[in-house]
BAFI-3210 file (N, C-alpha, C; in Angstrom, 3 decimals, decimal comma, padded with zeros to 6 digits):
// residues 105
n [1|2|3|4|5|6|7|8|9|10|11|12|13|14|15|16|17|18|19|20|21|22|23|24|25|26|27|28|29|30|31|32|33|34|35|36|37|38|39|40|41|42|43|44|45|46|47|48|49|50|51|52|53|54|55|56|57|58|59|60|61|62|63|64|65|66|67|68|69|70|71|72|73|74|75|76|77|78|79|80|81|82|83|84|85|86|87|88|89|90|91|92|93|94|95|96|97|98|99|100|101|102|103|104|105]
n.u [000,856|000,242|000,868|000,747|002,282|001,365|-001,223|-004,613|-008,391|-009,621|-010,579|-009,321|-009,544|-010,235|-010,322|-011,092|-009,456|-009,308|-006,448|-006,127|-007,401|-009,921|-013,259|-013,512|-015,837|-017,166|-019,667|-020,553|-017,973|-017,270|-015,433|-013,006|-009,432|-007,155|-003,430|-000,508|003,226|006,054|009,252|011,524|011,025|009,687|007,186|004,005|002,315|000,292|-003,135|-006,016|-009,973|-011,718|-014,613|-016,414|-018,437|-019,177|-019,996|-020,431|-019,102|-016,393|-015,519|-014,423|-013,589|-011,297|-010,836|-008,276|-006,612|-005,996|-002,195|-001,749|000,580|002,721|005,010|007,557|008,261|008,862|006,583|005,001|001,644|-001,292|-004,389|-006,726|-009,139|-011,602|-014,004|-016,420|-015,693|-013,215|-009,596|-008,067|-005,447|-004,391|-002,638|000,200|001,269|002,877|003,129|004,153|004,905|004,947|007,120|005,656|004,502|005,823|004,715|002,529|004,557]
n.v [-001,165|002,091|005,311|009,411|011,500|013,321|013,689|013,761|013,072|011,106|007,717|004,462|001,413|-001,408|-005,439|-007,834|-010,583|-014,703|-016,533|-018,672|-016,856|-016,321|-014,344|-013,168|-013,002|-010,607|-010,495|-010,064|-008,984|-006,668|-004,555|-002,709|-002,549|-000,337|-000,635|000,620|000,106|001,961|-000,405|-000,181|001,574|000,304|001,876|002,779|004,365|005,291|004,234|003,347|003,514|001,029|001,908|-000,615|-001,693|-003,507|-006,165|-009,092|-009,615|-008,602|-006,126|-003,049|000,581|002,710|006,143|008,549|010,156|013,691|014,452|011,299|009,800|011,102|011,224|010,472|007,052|003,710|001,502|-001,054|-002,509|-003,707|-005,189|-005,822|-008,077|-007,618|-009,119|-010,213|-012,555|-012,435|-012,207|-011,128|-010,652|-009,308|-010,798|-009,174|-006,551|-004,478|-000,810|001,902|005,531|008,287|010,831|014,154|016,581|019,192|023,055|024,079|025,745]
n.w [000,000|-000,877|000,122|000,154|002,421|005,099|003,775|004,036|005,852|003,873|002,539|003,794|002,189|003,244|002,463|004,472|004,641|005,138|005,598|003,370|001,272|001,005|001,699|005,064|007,338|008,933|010,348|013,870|014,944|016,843|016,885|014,733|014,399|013,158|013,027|012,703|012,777|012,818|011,895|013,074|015,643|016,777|017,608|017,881|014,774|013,431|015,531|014,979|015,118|012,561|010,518|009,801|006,897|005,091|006,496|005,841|003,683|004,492|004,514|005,773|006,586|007,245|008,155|007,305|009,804|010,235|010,809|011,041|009,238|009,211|008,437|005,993|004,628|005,579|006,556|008,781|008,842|010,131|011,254|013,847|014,657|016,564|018,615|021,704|022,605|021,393|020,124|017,328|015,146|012,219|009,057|008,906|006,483|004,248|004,123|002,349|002,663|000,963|000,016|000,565|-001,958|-003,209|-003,381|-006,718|-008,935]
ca.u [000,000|000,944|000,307|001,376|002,684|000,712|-002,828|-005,693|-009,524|-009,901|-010,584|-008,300|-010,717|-009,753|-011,228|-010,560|-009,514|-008,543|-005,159|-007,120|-007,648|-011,405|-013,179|-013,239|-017,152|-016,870|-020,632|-020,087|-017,340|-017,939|-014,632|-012,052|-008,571|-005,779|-002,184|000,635|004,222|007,729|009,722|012,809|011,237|008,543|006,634|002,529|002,195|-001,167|-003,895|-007,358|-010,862|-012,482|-015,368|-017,667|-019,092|-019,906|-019,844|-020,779|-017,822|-015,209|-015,049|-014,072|-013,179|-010,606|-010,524|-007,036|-006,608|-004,481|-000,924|-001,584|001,534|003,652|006,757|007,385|009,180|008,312|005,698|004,200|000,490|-002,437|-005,587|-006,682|-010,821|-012,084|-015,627|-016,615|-014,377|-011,817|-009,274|-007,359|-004,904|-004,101|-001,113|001,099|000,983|003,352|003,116|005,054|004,570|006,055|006,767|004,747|004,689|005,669|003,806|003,240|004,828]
ca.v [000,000|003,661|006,558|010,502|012,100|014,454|013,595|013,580|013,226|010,013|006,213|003,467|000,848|-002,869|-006,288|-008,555|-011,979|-015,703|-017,216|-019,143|-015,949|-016,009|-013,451|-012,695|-012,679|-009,667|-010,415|-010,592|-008,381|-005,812|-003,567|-003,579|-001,391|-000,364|-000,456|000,926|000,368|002,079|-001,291|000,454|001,501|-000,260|002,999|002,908|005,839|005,016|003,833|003,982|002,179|001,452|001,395|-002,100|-000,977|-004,713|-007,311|-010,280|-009,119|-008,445|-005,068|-001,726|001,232|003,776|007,600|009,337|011,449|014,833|013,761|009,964|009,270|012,338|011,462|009,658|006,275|002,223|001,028|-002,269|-002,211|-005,008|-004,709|-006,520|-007,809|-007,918|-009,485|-010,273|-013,412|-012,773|-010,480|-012,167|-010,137|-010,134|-011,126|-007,467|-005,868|-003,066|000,623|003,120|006,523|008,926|012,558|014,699|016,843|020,924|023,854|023,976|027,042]
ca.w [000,000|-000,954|000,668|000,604|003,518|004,990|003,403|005,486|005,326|002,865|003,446|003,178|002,156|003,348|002,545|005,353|003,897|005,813|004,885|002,580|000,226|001,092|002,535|006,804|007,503|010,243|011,517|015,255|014,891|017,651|016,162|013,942|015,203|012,462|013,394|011,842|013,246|012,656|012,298|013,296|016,909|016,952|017,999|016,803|014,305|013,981|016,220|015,021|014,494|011,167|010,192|009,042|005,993|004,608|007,758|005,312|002,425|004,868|004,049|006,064|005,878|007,795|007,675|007,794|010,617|010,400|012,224|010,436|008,282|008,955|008,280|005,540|004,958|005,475|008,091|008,850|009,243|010,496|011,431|014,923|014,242|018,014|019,172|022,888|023,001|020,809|019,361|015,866|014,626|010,375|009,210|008,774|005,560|003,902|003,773|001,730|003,000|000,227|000,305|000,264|-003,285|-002,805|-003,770|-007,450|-009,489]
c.u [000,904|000,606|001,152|001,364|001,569|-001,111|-004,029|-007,540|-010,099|-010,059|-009,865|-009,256|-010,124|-010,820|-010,573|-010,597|-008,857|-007,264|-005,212|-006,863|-008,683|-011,715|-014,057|-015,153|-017,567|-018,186|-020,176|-018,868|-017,733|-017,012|-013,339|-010,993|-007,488|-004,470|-001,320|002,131|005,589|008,265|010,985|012,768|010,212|007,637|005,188|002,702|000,666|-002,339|-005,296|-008,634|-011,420|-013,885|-016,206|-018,637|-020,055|-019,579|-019,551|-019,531|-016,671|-014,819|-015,261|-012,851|-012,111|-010,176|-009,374|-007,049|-005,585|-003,282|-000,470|-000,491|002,553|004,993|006,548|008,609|008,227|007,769|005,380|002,813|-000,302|-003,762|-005,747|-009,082|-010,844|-013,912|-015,618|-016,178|-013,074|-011,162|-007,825|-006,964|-004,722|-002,739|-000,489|001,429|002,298|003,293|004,057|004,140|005,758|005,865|005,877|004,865|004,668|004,786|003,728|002,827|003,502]
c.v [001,230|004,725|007,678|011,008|013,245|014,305|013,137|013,392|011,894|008,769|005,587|002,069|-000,737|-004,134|-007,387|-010,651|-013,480|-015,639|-017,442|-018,294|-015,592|-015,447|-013,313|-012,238|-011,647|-009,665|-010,896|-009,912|-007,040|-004,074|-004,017|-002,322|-001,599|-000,119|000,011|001,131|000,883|000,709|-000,670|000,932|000,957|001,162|003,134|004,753|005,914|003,832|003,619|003,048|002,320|001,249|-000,177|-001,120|-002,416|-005,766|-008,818|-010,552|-008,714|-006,793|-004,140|-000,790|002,487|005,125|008,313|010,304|012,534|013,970|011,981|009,889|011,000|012,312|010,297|008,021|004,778|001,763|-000,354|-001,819|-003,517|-004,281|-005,648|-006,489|-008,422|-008,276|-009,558|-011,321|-013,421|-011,790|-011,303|-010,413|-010,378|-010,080|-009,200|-007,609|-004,380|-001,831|001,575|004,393|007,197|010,020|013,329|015,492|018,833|021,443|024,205|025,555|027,775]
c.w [000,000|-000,155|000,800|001,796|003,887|004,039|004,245|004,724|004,333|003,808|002,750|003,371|002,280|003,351|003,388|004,770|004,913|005,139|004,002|001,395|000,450|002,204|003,902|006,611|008,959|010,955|012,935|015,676|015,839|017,199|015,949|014,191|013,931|013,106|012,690|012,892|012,582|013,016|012,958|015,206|017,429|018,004|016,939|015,801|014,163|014,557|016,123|014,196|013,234|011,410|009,587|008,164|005,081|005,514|006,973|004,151|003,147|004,966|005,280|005,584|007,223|007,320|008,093|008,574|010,046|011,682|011,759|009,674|007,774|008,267|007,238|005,559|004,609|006,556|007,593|009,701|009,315|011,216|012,625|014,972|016,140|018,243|020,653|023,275|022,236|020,082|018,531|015,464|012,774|010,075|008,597|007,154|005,625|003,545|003,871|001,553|002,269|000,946|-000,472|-001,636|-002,553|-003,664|-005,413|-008,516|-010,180]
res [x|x|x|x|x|x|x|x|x|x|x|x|x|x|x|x|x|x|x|x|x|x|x|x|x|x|x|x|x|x|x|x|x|x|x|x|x|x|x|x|x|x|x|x|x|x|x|x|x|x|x|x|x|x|x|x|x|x|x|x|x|x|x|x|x|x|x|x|x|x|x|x|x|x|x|x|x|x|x|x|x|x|x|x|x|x|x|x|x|x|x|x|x|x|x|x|x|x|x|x|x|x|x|x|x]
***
């Protein structure tokens, strides 16, 4: 996954899939938490819940905060699906955080 530095306001739209390939049926799903770590200090850059937009399709959705993906560089990101007995992590996923783009002439 790509993403510019500094962009805010949008969704990063994920379909939650088994090992398998096939797709994570999130009914019963009470919430679903994105992660994003600096491998380097292992320090969260971001923290934050998504949305369930299709329970039955796997699908949510997360809105970029301001402060989300400041700096740019290489993160590892997962998603952690939690219900009222259980909290399944997904396997970690790559994100390239470019720079941003300056002001233009």
């Amino acid at each position: 996954m790509e993403i510019t530095q500094n962009n805010y306001g949008y969704d990063i739209a994920f379909t939650v899939r088994k090992t398998d390939g096939t797709i994570e049926d999130l009914s019963g799903i009470t919430s679903v938490y994105f992660q994003v770590v600096d491998p380097d200090t292992y320090r969260n850059i971001v923290n934050g819940t998504c949305v369930i937009v299709d329970a039955v399709n796997g699908r949510c959705n997360y809105t970029v905060q301001q402060g989300d993906f400041s700096k740019a560089g290489n993160y590892l990101g997962s998603l952690q699906l939690r219900s009222a007995t259980k909290r399944v992590n997904t396997k970690t996923f790559y994100i390239t955080v470019n720079t941003e783009l300056g002001p233009v002439a």
